[in-house]
C-alpha positions in Angstrom: -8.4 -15.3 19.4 -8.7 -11.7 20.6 -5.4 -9.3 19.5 -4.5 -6.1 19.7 -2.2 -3.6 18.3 -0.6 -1.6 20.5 2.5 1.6 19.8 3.6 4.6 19.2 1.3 6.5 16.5 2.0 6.8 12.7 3.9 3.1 13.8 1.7 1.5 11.0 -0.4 -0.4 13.2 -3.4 0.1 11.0 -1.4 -0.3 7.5 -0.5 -3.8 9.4 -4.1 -4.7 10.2 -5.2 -3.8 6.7 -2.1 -6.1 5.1 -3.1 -9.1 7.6 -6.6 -8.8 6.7 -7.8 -6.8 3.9 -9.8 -4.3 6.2 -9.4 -0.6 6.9 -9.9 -0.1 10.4 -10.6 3.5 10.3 -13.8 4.3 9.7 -14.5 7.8 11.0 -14.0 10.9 8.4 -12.0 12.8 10.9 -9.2 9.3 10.6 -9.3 9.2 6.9 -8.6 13.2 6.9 -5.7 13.5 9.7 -4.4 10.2 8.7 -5.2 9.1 12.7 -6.2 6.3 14.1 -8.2 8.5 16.9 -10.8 5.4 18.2 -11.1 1.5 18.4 -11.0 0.2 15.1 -12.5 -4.0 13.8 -11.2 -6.5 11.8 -11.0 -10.1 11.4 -9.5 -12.7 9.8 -10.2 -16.5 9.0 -7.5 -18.8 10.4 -6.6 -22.0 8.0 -7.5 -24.2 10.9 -10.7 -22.3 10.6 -10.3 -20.3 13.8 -11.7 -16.8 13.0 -8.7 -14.3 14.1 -10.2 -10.6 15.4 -8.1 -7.5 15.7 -8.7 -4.6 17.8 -6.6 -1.6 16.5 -6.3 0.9 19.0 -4.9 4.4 18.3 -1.0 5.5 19.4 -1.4 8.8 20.4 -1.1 9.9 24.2 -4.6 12.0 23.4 -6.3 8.9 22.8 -5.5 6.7 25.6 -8.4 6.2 26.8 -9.4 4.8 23.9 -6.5 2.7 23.6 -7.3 1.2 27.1 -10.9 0.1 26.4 -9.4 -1.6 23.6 -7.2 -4.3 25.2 -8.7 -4.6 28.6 -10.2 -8.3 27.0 -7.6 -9.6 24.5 -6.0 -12.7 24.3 -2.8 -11.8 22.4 -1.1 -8.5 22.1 0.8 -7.6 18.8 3.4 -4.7 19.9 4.3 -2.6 16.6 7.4 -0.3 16.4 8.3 1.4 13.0 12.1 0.4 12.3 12.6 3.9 11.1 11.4 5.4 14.6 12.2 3.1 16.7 10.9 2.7 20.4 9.1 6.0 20.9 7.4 7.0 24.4 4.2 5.4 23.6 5.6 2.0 22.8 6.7 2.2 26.0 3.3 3.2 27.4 1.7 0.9 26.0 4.0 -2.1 26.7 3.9 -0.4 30.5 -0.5 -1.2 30.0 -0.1 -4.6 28.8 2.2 -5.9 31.3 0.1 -4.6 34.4 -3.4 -5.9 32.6 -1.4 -9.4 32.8 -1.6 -10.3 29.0 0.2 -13.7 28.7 0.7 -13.9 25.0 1.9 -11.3 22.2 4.4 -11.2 19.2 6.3 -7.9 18.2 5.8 -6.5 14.3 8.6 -4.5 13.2 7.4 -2.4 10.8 8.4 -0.1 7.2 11.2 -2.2 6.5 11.3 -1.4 3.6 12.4 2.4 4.3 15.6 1.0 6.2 18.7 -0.1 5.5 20.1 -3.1 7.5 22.1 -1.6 10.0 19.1 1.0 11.1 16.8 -2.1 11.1 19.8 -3.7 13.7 19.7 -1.0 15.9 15.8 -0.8 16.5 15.5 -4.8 17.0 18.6 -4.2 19.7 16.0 -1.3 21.1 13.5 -3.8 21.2 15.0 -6.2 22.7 16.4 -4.0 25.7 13.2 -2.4 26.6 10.8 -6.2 26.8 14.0 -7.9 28.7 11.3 -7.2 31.9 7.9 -7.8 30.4 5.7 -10.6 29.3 7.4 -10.1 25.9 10.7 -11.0 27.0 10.8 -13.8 24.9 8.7 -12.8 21.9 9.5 -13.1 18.6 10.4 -10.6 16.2 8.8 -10.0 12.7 10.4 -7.6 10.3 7.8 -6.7 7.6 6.3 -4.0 5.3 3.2 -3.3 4.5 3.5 -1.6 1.2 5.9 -5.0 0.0 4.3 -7.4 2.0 7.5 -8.8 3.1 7.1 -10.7 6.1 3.2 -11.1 6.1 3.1 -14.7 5.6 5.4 -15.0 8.2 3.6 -13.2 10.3 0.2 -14.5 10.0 1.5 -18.1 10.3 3.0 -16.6 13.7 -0.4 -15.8 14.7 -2.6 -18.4 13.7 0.1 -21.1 15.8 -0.2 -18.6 18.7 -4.3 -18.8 18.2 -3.8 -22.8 18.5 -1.1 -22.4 21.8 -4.0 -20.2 23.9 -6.4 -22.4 25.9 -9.9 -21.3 25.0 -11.5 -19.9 28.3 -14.3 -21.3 30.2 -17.7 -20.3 29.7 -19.0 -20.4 33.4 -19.7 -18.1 35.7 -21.9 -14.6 35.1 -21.6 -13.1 31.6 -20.5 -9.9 31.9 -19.5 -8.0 28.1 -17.8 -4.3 28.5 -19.5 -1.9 26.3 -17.4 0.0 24.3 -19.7 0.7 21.0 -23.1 1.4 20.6 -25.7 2.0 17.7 -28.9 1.6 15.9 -29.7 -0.3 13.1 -33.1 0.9 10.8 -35.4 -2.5 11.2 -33.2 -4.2 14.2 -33.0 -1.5 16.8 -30.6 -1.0 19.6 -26.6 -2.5 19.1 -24.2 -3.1 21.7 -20.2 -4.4 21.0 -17.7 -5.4 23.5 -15.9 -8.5 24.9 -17.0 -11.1 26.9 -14.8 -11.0 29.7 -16.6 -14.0 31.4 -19.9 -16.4 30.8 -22.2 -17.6 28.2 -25.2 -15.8 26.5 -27.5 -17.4 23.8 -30.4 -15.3 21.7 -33.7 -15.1 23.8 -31.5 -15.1 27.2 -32.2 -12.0 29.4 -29.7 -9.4 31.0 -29.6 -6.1 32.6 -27.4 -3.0 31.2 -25.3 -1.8 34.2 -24.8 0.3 35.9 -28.6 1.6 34.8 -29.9 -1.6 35.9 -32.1 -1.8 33.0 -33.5 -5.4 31.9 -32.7 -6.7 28.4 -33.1 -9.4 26.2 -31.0 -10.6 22.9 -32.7 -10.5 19.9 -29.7 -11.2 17.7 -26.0 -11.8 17.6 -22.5 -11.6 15.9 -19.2 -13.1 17.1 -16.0 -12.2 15.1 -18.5 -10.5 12.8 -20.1 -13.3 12.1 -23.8 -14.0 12.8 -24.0 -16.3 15.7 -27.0 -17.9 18.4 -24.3 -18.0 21.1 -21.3 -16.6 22.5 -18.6 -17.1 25.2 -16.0 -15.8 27.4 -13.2 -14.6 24.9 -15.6 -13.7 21.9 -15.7 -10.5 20.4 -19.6 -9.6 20.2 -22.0 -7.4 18.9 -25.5 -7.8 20.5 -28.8 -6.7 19.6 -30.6 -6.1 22.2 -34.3 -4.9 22.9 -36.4 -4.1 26.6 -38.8 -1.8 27.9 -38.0 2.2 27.9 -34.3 0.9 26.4 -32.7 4.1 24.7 -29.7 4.5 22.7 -29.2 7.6 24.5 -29.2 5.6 28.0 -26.2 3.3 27.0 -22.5 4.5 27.3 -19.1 3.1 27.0 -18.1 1.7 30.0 -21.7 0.0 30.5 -21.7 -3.4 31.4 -24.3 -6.7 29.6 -24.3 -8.8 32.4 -26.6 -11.6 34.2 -25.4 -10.1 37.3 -27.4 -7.1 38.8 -25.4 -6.1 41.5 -25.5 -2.2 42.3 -22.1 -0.4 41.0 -19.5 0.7 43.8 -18.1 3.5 45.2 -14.9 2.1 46.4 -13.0 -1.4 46.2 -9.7 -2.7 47.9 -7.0 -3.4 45.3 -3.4 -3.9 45.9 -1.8 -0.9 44.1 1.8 -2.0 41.8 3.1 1.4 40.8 5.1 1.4 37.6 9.1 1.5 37.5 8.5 4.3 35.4 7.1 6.8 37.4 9.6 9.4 38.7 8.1 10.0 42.0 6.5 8.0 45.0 2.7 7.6 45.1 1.0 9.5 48.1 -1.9 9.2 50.0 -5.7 10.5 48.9 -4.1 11.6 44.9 -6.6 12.5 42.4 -6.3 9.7 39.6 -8.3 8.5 36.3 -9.4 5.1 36.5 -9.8 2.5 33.3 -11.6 -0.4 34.2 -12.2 -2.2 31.4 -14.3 0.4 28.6 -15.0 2.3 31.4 -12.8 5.6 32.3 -13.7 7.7 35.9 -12.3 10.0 37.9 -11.4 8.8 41.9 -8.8 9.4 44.6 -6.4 6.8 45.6 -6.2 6.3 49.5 -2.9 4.0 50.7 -4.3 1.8 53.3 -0.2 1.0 54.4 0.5 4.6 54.8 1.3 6.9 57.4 1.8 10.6 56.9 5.6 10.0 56.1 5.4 7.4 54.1 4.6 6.9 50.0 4.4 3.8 47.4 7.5 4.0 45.6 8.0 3.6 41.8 8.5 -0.4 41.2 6.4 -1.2 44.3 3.1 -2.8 45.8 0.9 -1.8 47.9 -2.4 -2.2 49.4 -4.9 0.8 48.9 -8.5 1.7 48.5 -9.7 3.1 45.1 -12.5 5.6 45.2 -14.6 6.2 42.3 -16.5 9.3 41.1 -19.6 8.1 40.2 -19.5 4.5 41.3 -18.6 1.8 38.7 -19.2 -1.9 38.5 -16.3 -4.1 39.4 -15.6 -8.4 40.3 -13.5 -9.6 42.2 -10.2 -10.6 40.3 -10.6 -7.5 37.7 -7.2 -5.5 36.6 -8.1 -2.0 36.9 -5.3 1.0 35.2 -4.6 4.2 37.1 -3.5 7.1 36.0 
């Protein structure tokens, strides 16, 4: 099982990742100086039914959310973090706002730094809480109070998870493999890396690919899944690939790149119906400029309302049918959950 933290920054999210499993998450200098979480952070965990846990830790602050986006466009489980000493901030709510429209099904709520409250503070966040996933997929999602500098509440916790981990169907491996890129590196002896999730398919070492949208054949020399070494991999796995093919260039590969069996050319422009959040303060109009998250992948496009007529406008709350078009062209399927901004 795939999770991710999601919040508001300095929430603790990566002091909760660290208590669960014993990892530090940030890795770049510039994190450990500005005390940051800044980009997409591993770790993992081993389950007691022996189900290996992995946990994407995705930064809070509004700078980095593109970041946070490629981090949870694959996840099976969210795990929404609000300090009780802050309370809901405005990228909790952000961030819930993301997971609800990506359609996550599953996800628990970690309320943090306990141990700097008193009771009656720590009542009035879990009442914030409360109010603000009455409308979302967390409406009925448990609440853990716990610290990470006591541990209170860990075990709890990370019982909490690993029954969530047995509750989620695993998915199917048919149909194309298609892994979002959202790392990549080289590694003195082994070559060229690539880490993402498998949004869909099954890949075994010695299988062949193409990076998209480059269109540039590949084949697997090695593989990890939930940073372990592996010879397959399927639809829900976390995955880093080693991969190897003719005039292949670190330089050539970019987040947002696709592994994929399927070598379909990328598109300028798709059909989506268009759910405008209840957020927003003002309708949605015809041909607006917008940034567009696709899975790791973050472009620039307009937004042209195919319902529309020159007095008319998408109002906050509602749906509507409209044409995305991207600037450069991006590969998409059919059923993919795309986030506008």
């Amino acid at each position: 099982m795939i999770i991710a933290t999601s919040g508001h920054v300095d929430h603790g999210k990566t002091s909760l990742v660290n208590a669960l499993t014993g990892i530090d998450t940030d890795r770049l200098k510039e994190e450990k100086q500005r005390g940051l979480t800044i980009d997409l952070g591993f770790a993992y965990s081993e389950a007691e039914s022996g189900e290996r846990l992995g946990f994407v830790d995705v930064p809070g602050h509004t700078k980095f959310i593109s970041n946070m986006l490629a981090g949870v466009s694959a996840i099976d489980c969210a795990l929404l973090v609000v300090a009780a000493d802050d309370g809901v901030m405005p990228q909790t709510l952000e961030h819930l706002e993301i997971l609800n429209l990506l359609g996550i099904d599953y996800g628990l709520i970690a309320l943090t730094k306990i141990d700097r409250c008193d009771e009656q503070q720590i009542s009035r966040t879990l009442e914030q809480i409360t109010q603000v996933v009455s409308r979302t997929f967390l409406k009925d999602a448990e609440i853990y109070p716990v610290s990470s500098i006591t541990n209170e509440g860990m075990e709890t916790l990370q019982v909490a998870l690993e029954l969530t981990a047995d509750d989620i169907e695993h998915r199917r491996g048919n149909g194309q493999f298609r892994l979002a890129i959202d790392r990549r590196f080289s590694i003195k002896g082994s070559g060229v890396v690539v880490t993402g999730s498998v949004f869909s398919g099954s890949i075994s070492v010695g299988d062949e690919l193409f990076l998209m949208p480059q269109v540039i054949p590949v084949r697997i020399r090695g593989l990890h899944t939930q940073n372990q070494e592996a010879e397959s991999a399927i639809a829900g796995d976390r995955c880093a690939v080693n991969i190897s093919g003719q005039g292949l260039e670190l330089e050539l590969i970019h987040r947002g790149n696709w592994l994929t069996t399927n070598p379909a050319v990328a598109t300028a422009r798709v059909d989506i119906e268009l759910a405008i959040s209840h957020s927003e303060t003002r309708p949605f109009s015809h041909w607006t400029p917008v940034h567009i998250h696709s899975a790791a992948n973050h472009v620039t496009g307009r937004v042209a309302l195919l319902e529309t007529t020159d007095t008319t406008r998408i109002a906050p709350g509602q749906k509507g049918l409209a044409q995305l078009v991207f600037d450069p062209p991006i590969n998409l399927c059919f059923g993919d959950r795309v986030i506008i901004r």
